[in-house]
C-alpha positions in Angstrom: 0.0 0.0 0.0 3.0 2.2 1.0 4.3 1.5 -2.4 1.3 2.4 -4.3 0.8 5.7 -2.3 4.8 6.6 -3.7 3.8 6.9 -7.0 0.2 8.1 -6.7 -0.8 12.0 -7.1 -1.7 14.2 -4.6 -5.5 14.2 -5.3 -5.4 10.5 -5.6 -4.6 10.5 -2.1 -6.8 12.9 -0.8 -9.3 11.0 -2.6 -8.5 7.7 -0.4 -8.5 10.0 2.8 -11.6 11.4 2.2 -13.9 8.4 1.1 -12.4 5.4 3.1 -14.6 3.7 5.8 -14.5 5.4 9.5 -12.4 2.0 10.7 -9.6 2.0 7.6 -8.8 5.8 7.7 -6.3 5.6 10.5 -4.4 3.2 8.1 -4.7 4.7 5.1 -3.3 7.9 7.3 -0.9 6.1 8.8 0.5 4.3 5.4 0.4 8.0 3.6 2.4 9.2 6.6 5.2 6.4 6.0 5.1 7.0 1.8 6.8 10.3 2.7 6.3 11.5 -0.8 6.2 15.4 -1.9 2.4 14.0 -3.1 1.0 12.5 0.3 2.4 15.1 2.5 0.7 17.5 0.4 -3.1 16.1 0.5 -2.2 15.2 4.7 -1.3 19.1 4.7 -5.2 19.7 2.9 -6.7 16.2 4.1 -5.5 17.3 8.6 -7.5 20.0 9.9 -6.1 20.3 13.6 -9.2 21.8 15.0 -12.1 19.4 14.0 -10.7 16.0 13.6 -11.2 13.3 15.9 -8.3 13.6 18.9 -8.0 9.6 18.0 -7.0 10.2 14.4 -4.3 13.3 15.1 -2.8 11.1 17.2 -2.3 8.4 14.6 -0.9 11.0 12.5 1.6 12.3 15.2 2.6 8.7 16.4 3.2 7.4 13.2 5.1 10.8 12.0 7.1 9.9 15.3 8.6 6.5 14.5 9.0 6.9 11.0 12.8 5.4 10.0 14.1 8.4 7.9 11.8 10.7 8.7 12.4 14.1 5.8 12.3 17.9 7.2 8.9 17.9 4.9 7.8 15.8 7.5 8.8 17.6 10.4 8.0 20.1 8.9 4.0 19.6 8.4 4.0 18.8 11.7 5.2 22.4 13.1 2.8 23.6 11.0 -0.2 22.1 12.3 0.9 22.8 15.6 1.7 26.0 15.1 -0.6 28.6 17.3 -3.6 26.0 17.0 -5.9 25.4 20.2 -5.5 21.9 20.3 -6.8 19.5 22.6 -3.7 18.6 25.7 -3.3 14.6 25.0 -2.6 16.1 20.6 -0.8 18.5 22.2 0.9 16.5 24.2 1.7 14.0 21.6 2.7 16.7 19.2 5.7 18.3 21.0 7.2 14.3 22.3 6.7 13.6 18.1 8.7 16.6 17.4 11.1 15.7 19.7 11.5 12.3 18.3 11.8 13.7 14.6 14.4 16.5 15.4 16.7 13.7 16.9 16.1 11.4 14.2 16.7 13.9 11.5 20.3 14.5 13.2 21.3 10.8 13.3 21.1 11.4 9.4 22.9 14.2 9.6 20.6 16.7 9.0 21.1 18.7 11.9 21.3 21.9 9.6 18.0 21.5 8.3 15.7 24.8 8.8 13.0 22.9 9.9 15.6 20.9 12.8 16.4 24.1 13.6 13.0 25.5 13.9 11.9 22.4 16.1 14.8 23.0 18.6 13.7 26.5 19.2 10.1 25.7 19.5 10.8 23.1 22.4 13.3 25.4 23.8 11.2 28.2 23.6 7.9 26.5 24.8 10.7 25.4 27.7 11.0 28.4 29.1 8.1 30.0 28.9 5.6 26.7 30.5 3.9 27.6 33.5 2.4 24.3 35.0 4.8 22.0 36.0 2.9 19.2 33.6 4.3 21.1 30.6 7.8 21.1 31.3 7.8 17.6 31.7 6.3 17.5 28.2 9.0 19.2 26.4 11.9 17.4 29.1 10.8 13.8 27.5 10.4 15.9 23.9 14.3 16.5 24.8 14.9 13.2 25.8 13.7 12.0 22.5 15.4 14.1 20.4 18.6 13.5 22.6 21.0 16.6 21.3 24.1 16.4 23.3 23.7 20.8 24.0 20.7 20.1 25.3 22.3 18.4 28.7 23.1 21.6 30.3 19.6 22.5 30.6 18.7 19.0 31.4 21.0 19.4 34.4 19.8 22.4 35.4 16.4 21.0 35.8 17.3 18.4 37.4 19.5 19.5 40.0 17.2 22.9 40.8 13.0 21.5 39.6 10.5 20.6 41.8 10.3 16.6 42.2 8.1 15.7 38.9 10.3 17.9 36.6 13.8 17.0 38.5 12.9 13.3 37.8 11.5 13.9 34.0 14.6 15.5 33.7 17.1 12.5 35.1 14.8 10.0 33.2 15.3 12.5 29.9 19.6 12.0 30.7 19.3 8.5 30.8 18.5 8.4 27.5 22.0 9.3 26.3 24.6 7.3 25.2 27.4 6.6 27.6 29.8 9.0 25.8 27.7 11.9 26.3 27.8 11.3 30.2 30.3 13.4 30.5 32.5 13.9 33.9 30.1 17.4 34.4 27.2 15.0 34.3 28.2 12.4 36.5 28.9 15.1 38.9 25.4 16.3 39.4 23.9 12.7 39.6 26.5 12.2 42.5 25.1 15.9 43.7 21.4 14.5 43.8 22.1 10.8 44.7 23.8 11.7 47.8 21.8 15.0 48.1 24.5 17.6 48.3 22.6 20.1 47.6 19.0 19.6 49.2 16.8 16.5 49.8 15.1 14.7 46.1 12.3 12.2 45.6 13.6 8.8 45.6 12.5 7.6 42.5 14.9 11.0 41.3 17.8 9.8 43.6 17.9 5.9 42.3 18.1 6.8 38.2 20.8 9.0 39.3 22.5 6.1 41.0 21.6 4.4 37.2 23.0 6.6 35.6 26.5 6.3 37.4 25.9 2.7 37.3 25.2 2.1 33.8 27.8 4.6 32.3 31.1 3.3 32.7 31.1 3.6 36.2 34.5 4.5 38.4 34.9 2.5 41.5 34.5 5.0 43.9 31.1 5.6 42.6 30.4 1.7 43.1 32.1 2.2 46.2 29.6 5.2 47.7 26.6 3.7 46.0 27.3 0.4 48.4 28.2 2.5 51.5 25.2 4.7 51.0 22.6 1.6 51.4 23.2 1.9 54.6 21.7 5.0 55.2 19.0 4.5 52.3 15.6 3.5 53.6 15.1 -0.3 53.6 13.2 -0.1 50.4 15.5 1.7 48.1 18.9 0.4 49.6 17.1 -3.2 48.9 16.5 -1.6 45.3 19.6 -0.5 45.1 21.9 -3.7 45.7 19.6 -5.5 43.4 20.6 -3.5 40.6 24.4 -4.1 41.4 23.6 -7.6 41.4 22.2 -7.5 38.3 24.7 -5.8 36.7 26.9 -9.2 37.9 25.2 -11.4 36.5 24.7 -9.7 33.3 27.5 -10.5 30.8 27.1 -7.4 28.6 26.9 -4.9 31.8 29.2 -2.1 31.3 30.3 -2.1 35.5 30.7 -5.8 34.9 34.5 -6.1 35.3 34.6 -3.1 37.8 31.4 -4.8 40.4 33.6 -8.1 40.3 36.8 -6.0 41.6 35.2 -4.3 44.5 33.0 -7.9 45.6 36.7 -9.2 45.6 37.0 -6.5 49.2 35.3 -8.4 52.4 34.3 -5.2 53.8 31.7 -4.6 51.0 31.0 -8.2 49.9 29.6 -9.5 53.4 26.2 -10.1 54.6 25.4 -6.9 56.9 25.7 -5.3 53.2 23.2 -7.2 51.2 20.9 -8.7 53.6 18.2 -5.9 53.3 15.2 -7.3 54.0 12.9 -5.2 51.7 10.4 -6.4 48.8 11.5 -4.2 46.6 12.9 -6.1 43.5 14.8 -5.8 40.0 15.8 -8.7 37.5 17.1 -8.7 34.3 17.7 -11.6 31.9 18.1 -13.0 28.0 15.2 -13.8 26.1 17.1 -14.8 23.4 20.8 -15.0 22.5 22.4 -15.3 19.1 25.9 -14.4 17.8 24.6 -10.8 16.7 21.6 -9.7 19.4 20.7 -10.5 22.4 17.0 -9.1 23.8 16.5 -9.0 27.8 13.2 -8.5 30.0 13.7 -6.6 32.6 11.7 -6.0 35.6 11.5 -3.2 38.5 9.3 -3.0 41.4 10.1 -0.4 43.9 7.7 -0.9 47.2 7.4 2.0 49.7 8.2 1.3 53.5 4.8 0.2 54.2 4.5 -2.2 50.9 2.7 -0.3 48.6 4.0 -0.6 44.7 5.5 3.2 44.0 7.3 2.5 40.8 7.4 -0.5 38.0 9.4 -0.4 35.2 9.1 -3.6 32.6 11.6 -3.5 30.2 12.3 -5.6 26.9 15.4 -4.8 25.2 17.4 -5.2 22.1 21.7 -4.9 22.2 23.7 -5.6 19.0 27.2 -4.3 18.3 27.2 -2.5 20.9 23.9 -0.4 20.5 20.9 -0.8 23.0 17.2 -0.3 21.2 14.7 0.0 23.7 12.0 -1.7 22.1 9.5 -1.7 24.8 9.5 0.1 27.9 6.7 0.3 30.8 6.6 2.2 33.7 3.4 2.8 36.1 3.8 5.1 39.2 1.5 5.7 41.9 2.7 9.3 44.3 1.3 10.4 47.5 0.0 6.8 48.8 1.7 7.7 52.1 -0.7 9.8 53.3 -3.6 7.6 52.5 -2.3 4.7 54.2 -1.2 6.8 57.2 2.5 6.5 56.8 4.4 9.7 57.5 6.6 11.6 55.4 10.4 11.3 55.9 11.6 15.2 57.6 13.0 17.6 54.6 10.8 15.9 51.9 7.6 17.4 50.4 4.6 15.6 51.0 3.7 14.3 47.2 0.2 14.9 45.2 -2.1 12.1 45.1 -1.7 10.6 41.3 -1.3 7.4 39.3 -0.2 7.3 35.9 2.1 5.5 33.5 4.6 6.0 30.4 6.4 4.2 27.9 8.8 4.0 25.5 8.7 2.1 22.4 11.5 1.9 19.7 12.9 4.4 21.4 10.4 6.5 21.5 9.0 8.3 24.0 5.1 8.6 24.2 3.0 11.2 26.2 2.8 10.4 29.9 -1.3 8.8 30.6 -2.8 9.9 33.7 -5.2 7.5 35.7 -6.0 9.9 38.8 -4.7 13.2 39.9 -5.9 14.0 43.8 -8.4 12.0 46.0 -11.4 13.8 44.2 -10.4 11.9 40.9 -9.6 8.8 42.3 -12.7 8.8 44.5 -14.9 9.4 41.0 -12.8 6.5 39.0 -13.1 4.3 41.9 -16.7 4.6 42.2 -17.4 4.3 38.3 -14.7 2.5 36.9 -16.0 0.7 33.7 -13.3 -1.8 34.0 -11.8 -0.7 30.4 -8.1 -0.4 30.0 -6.8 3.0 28.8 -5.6 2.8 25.1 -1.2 3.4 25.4 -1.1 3.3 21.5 -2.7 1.6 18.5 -1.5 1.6 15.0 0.5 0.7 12.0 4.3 1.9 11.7 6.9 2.0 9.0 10.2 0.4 11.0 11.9 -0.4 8.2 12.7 1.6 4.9 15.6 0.5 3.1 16.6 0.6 -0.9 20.5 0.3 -2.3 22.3 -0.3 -5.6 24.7 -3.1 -5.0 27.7 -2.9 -7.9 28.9 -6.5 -8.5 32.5 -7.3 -9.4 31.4 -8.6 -13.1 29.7 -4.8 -13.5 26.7 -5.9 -13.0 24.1 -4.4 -10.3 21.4 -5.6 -7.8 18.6 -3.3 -6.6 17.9 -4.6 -2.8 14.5 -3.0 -1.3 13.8 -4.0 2.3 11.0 -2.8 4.0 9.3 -3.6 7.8 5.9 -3.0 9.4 4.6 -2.8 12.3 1.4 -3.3 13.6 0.9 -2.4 17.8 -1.6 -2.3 20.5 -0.9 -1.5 23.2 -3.6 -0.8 26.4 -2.8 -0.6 30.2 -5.5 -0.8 33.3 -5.2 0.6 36.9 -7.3 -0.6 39.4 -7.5 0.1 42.7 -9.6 -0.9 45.9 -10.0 1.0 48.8 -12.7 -1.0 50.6 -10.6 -4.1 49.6 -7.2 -2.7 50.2 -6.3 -4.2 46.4 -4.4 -2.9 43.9 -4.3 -4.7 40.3 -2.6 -3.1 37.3 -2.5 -4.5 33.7 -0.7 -4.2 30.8 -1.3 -5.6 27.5 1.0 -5.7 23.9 -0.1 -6.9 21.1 2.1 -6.9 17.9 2.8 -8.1 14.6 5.8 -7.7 12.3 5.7 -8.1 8.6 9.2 -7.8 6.7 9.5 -8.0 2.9 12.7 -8.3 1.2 13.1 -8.0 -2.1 16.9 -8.8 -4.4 16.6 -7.5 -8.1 19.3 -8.3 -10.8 18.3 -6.6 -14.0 20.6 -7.0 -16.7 19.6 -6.4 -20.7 19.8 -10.3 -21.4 18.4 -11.8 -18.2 16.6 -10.3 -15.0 16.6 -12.6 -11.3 14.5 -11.5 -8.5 14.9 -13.2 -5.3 12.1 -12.2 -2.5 11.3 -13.3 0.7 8.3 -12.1 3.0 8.7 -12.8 7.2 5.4 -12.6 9.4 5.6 -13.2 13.5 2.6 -12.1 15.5 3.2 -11.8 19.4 1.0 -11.0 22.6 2.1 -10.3 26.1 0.2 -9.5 29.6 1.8 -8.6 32.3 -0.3 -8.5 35.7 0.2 -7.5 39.3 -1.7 -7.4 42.0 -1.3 -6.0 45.5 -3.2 -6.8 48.6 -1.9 -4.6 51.6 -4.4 -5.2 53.7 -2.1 -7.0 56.1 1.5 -7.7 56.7 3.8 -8.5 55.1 2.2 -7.0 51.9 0.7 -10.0 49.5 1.6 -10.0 45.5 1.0 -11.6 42.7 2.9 -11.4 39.5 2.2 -12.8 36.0 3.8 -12.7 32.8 1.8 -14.8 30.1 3.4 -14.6 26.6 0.9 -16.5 24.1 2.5 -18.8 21.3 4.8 -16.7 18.7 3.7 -18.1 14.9 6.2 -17.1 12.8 5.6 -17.6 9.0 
């Protein structure tokens, strides 16, 4: 379809946006996003009218602008356009600024840095930046950062981080941690030592452990092993439990960058001993292959981090993807629940602000960051969704994407040439549920990916007295649910976890 929209004309494709059924227009959308041609962008420029369309179908448009493979500065830049000075609904606003994040960075992996319309979507995000007012904004345009990950953007990543409130000082960690290791510079490492070890004044914990990640993960120095360890035993139960596990971890894990340097330091008694890393918390983190092969290797990861009293604060599910030396996110879940403490009576450590009341959850996919969903914000909004909860999961993201867009000329040794097209879909669902029981003391939360991956590969020899085409066509469908369920009604706290992966046909 993508190849038929290349070569069609401008009113042929407004004429399939226009007339297709209500269910195959996000498709057709969708597919004329990934044709990228001079044609399609022009009759999505006339077809996208910001202000009356379905929030549902903008989204699409976004989404699918946002994981295109070689995204082109006419891309970007229709989508500055449409943003541009509209009233738009938040979540399309929202989804906007993260896409233009995402296309700004991808546009400078191809070099393209230069580009007028880069350039344009810098200042925009910087500009927005500066000027937001609620503390929900800047967190938009910190994760729009984070996807477009420009290495001069890290001062004022630090900046907010070390000085922001607690929501925008962690956005802003989380935004750093999407940088290769060598952009974490020596100036970087500094300030996640500042906030880790609080130097400066007191952070939210979930802030102060990806800083500890973040010195962890990035070709760590000893001494910053070294203070991590000693500093457990100060930490909370909870996060001093989370904390060892990820050292742990990062043992076990053959591929772990602090590999080498965790092995040296468990060699000295006076770390490796039992008063360290008997913590008897609940809080947990794993990591481990899925699948292992001479060229990749793809991990699931899992994080729980429990508050003193055992209720879930922070999980992270993570499945990754590491070849030669590159690490693809290719699915990443996180749901947080704030300001639990209160409810349940617990009291608030002395120096830190009592957090709002709110649920909510994120997630990356392909590296992509998508806007943060919100499940309750304050006691009044979780009374109303408690009391009328209709049970349905919350929609993450839903659509067809264009992963793969390849197309060389291979020149053979007898002067001869092949013509090699290779091209990858995508299609994704992807929902998530929060559910929570006062009167029960129960918390369940759900998440739910559905996928399928269609790659077509196509070898052409065309020579004036013969012609050879080889093709080949690759299908795998995939589903996973992953449930938890809390019960803190009691003591010690009661959990369930489930991870059900349904059978993989591949064709």
């Amino acid at each position: 379809f993508i190849q038929m929209l290349r070569s069609a004309k401008k009113r042929d494709v407004l004429q399939l946006l226009r007339t297709a059924p209500e269910e195959m227009l996000p498709f057709v959308l969708e597919a004329a996003v990934a044709a990228q041609s001079v044609e399609s962008l022009a009759a999505l420029s006339d077809f996208l009218g910001f202000g009356k369309e379905p929030k549902s179908l903008l989204e699409n448009f976004l989404y699918a602008a946002a994981f295109s493979p070689r995204p082109s500065g006419e891309l970007l830049r229709l989508v500055l356009d449409k943003l541009d000075g509209k009233q738009l609904a938040p979540e399309v606003w929202e989804t906007g600024i993260v896409a233009m994040g995402s296309l700004v960075g991808k546009l400078c992996q191809q070099k393209l840095c230069g580009l007028q319309e880069v350039q344009r979507g810098v200042e925009t995000i910087l500009e927005g930046l500066r000027g937001a007012k609620e503390e929900s904004e800047v967190v938009i345009y910190l994760l729009a950062l984070g996807n477009a990950v420009l290495p001069e953007t890290i001062p004022i990543l630090l900046d907010h981080a070390e000085e922001g409130p607690a929501t925008i000082a962690t956005a802003a960690v989380s935004a750093l941690k999407r940088f290769p290791t060598w952009h974490i510079s020596s100036k970087v490492k500094q300030a996640m030592r500042r906030i880790f070890h609080e130097k400066r004044k007191s952070y939210e914990k979930t802030c102060r452990l990806a800083a500890a990640e973040i010195l962890l993960d990035n070709e760590p120095l000893p001494m910053d092993v070294i203070n991590l360890l000693l500093a457990t035993n100060e930490l909370e139960t909870e996060m001093a439990m989370f904390l060892l596990l990820k050292v742990q971890n990062s043992l076990r894990a053959d591929h772990h960058p602090a590999r080498k340097i965790m092995k040296d330091i468990m060699r000295d008694p006076r770390i490796n001993n039992y008063n360290f890393f008997s913590k008897a918390g609940i809080s947990s983190s794993f990591s481990g292959p899925l699948t292992v092969t001479q060229d990749l290797l793809s991990t699931f990861g899992l994080d729980l981090l429990f508050l003193e009293g055992g209720f879930l604060r922070k999980s992270v599910s993570d499945f990754s993807l590491l070849s030669q030396g590159q690490q693809l996110h290719a699915a990443q879940v996180t749901i947080e629940a704030q300001g639990m403490e209160s409810m349940l009576g617990e009291n608030i450590l002395e120096g830190e602000e009592e957090p709002e009341l709110k649920a909510g959850m994120s997630a990356i996919f392909f590296d992509v960051q998508l806007r943060p969903i919100i499940f309750f914000q304050g006691y009044t909004d979780l009374m109303a969704k408690v009391l009328l909860s209709s049970g349905e999961p919350t929609s993450v993201v839903k659509g067809n994407l264009l992963l793969m867009d390849h197309h060389q000329v291979i020149p053979l040794q007898s002067g001869l040439q092949v013509a090699v097209k290779l091209q990858g879909g995508l299609g994704l669902d992807i929902s998530a549920n929060m559910d929570m029981s006062i009167w029960e003391q129960e918390l369940k939360t759900s998440i739910s990916a559905r996928g399928s991956l269609a790659i077509d590969f196509q070898a052409e020899l065309d020579a004036p007295f013969f012609q050879a085409t080889m093709r080949s066509q690759t299908e795998v469908e995939t589903s996973i649910h992953f449930d938890t369920m809390l019960r803190f009604s009691g003591s010690p706290v009661l959990m369930c976890l489930q991870l059900k992966e349904e059978q993989v046909p591949y064709r």
